[in-house]
C-alpha positions as CSV (number, residue, x, y, z in Angstrom):
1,X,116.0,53.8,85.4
2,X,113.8,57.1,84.4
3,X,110.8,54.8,83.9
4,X,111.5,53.4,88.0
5,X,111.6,56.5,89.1
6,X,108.4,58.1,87.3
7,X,106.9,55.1,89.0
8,X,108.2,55.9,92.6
9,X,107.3,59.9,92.0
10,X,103.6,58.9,90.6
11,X,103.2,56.5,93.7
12,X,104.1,59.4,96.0
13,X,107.0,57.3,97.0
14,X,110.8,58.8,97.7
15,X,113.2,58.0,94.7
16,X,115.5,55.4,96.3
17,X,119.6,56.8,95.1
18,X,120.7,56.0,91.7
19,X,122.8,53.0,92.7
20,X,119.6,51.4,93.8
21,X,117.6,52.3,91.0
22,X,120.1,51.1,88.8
23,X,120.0,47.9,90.1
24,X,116.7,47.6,90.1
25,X,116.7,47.9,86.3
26,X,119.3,46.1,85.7
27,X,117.0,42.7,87.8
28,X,114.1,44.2,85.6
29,X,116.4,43.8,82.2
30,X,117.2,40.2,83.6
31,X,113.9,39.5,84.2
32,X,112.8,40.4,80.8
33,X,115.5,38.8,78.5
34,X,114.9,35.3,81.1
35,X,111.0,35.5,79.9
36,X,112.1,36.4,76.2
37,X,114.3,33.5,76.0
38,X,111.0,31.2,77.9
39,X,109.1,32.3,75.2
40,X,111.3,32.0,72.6
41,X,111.4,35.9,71.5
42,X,113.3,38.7,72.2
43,X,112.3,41.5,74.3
44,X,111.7,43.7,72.1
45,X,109.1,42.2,70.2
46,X,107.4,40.7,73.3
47,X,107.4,44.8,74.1
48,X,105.9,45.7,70.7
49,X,103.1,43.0,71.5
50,X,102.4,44.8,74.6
51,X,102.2,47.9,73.3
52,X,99.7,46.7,70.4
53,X,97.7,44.5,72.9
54,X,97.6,48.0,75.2
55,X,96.2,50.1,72.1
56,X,93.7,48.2,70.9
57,X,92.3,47.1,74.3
58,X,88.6,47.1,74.9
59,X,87.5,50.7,76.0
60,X,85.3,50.3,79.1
């Protein structure tokens, strides 16, 4: 929920109420654990992975 609405604050955007954001996580959880289970991981290592990829990304 914090990390939705850092996004909406950085994008200038109003924070929708904390029912909405809530939900929105909650679809954004869903979403994860549906492509974890695709993949045959769990989200948490599919998030340590992006983190990794994300650090040692080409520098331009």
């Amino acid at each position: 929920m914090r990390l939705l609405a850092w996004q909406y604050h950085k994008k200038g955007m109003p924070v929708p109420k904390a029912a909405e954001i809530r939900a929105q996580a909650e679809a954004v959880v869903d979403q994860a654990h549906a492509i974890a289970k695709k993949r045959g991981k769990n989200v948490l290592s599919i998030m340590k992975q992006a983190a990794t990829d994300f650090v040692n990304r080409p520098k331009p």
